[in-house]
C-alpha positions in Angstrom: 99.6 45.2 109.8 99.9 46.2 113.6 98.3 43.7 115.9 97.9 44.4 119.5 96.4 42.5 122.2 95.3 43.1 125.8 95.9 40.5 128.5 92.2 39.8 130.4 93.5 37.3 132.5 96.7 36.7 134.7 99.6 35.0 133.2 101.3 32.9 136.4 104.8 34.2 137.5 105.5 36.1 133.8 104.8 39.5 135.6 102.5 40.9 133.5 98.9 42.6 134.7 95.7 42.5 134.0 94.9 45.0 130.9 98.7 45.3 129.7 98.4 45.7 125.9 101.4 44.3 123.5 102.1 45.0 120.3 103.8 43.4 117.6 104.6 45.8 114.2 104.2 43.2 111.4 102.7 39.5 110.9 106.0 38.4 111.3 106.6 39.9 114.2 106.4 36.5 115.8 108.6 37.2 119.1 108.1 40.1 121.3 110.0 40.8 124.4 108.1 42.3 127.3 110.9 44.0 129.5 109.5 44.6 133.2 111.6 45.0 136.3 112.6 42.4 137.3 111.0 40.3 134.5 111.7 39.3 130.7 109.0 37.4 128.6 109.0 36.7 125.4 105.4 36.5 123.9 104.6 35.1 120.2 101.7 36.3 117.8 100.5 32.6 117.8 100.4 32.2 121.5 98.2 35.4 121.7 96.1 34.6 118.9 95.5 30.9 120.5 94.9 31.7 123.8 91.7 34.2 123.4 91.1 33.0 127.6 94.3 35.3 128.1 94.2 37.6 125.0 91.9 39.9 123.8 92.6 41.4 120.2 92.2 45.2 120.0 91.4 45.8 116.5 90.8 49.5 115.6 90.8 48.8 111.9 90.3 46.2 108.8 90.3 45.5 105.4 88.1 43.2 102.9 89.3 41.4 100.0 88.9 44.5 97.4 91.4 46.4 99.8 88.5 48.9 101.4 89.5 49.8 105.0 87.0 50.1 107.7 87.1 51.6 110.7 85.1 52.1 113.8 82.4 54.5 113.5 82.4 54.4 109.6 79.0 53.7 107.8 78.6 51.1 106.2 75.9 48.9 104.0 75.6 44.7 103.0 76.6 44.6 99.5 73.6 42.8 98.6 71.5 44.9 100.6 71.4 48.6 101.2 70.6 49.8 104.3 70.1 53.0 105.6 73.1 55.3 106.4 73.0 54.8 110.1 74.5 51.6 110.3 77.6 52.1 112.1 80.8 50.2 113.1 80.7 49.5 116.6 83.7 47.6 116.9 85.6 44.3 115.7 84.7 40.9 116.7 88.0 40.0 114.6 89.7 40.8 112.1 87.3 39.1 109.8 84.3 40.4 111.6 82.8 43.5 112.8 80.0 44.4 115.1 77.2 46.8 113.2 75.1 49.1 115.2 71.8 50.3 113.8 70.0 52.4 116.8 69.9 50.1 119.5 70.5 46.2 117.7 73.9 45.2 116.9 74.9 42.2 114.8 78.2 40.8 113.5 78.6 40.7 109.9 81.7 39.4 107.7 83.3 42.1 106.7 83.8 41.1 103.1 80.0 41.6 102.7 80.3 44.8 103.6 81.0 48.0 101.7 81.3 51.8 102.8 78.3 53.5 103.1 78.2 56.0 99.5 79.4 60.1 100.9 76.3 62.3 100.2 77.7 64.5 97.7 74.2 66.4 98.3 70.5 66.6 99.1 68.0 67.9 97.0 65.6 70.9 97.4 62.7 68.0 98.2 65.2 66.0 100.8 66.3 63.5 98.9 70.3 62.6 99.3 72.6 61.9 96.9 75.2 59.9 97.4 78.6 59.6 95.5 78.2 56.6 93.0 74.8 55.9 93.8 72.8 57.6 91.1 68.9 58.3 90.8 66.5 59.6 88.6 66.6 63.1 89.5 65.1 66.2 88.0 67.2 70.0 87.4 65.9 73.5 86.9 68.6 76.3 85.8 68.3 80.3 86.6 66.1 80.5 83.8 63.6 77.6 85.0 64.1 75.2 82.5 63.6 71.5 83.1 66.3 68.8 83.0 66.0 64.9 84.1 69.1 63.1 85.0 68.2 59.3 84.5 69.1 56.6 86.7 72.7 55.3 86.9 73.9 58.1 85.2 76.3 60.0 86.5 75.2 63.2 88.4 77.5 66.2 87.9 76.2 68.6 91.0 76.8 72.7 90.3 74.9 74.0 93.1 75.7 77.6 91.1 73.4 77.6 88.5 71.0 74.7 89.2 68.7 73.7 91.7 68.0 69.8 92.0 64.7 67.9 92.6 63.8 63.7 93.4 60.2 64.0 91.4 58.7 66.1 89.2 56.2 67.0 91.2 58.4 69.2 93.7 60.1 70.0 90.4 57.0 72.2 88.6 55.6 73.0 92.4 59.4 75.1 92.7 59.0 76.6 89.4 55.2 77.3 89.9 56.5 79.2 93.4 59.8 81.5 91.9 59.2 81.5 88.2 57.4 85.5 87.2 55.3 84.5 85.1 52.0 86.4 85.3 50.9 89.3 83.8 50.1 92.3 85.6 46.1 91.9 84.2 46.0 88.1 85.2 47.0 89.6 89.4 44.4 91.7 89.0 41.9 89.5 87.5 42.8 86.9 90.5 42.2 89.7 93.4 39.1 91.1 91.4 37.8 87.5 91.6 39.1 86.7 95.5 38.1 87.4 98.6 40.0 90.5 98.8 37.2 92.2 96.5 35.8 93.5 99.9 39.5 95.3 100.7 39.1 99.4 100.3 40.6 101.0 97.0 43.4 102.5 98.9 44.3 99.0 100.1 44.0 97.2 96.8 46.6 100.2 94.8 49.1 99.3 97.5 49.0 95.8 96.7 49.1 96.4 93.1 52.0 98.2 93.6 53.9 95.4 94.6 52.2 93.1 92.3 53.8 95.2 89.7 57.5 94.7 90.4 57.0 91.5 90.8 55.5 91.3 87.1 58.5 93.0 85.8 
């Protein structure tokens, strides 16, 4: 893993200023030789990790124990808690630790307690996301309005094609209620017979029967 640190405060008579970054390849890479004019250092890994007064780590990325990379600007959640998806890496406190942003608090967390925040894979017609390996109890109507429920922690297999996808049943039957033709040509005319548009000329009322009928087809 590539380790590189940035020199905060002067070295005496070794030549090197103030925000000079070295870097050395590998954890064994325990010797590097900083060639200036004029100047040859050598520098060890364990020097710059001891002396933090002189060395500031610049981590850009890191990995927990189960191997899951994090980088700055990634979202991320506790893995006994989930948060909401704007928790952000700000940066690294270490290579153990990283600073989380969530609007305008930070806090440092271990970064084996943390996990990527899930990818939305997709958001329902009500709002609601869903995000890869996170699975709700979600509701699906086809092209011919028939009702589905996908149960929690089942897996969701999204084709945007021929369904449309729903967090409660509610929204569910208020979608179908909306799209679905299924009134009779007698029951529209029944419901503007019995409306305030009874007042509307004859003329009027045709034209919006008219209409009514292609709906009804």
């Amino acid at each position: 893993m590539i380790r590189k640190f940035k020199l905060i405060k002067e070295y005496p008579d070794c030549g090197v200023k103030l925000g000079d970054i070295i870097t050395f390849l590998t954890e064994d890479d325990e010797i590097l030789e900083i060639v200036k004019e004029n100047c040859d250092y050598f520098f060890t890994l364990t020097e710059c990790k001891k002396y933090t007064e002189f060395w500031e780590e610049i981590i850009f990325s890191s990995k927990n124990s189960r191997g899951e990379e994090f980088k700055i600007g990634d979202k991320v959640t506790s893995r006994n808690n989930l948060w909401s998806d704007n928790c952000i890496i700000d940066s690294f406190v270490s290579i153990c630790v990283a600073n989380v942003k969530q609007g305008s608090a930070k806090s440092n967390y271990i970064i084996n307690n943390l996990t990527k925040y899930p990818e939305i894979i997709h958001t329902t017609e009500d709002g609601l996301p869903i995000h890869k390996g996170l699975h709700p109890k979600i509701w699906y109507v086809n092209k011919s309005f028939s009702i589905g429920i996908n149960q929690k922690d089942t897996l969701v297999d999204i084709d945007v094609e021929h369904y449309k996808y729903f967090s409660t049943e509610i929204a569910t039957n208020e979608y179908i209620r909306l799209n679905k033709k299924q009134y009779s040509l007698q029951d529209i005319k029944s419901a503007i017979q019995t409306s305030y548009w009874q007042w509307t000329i004859d003329k009027e009322n045709d034209l919006v029967l008219i209409d009514l009928k292609k709906l009804c087809k």
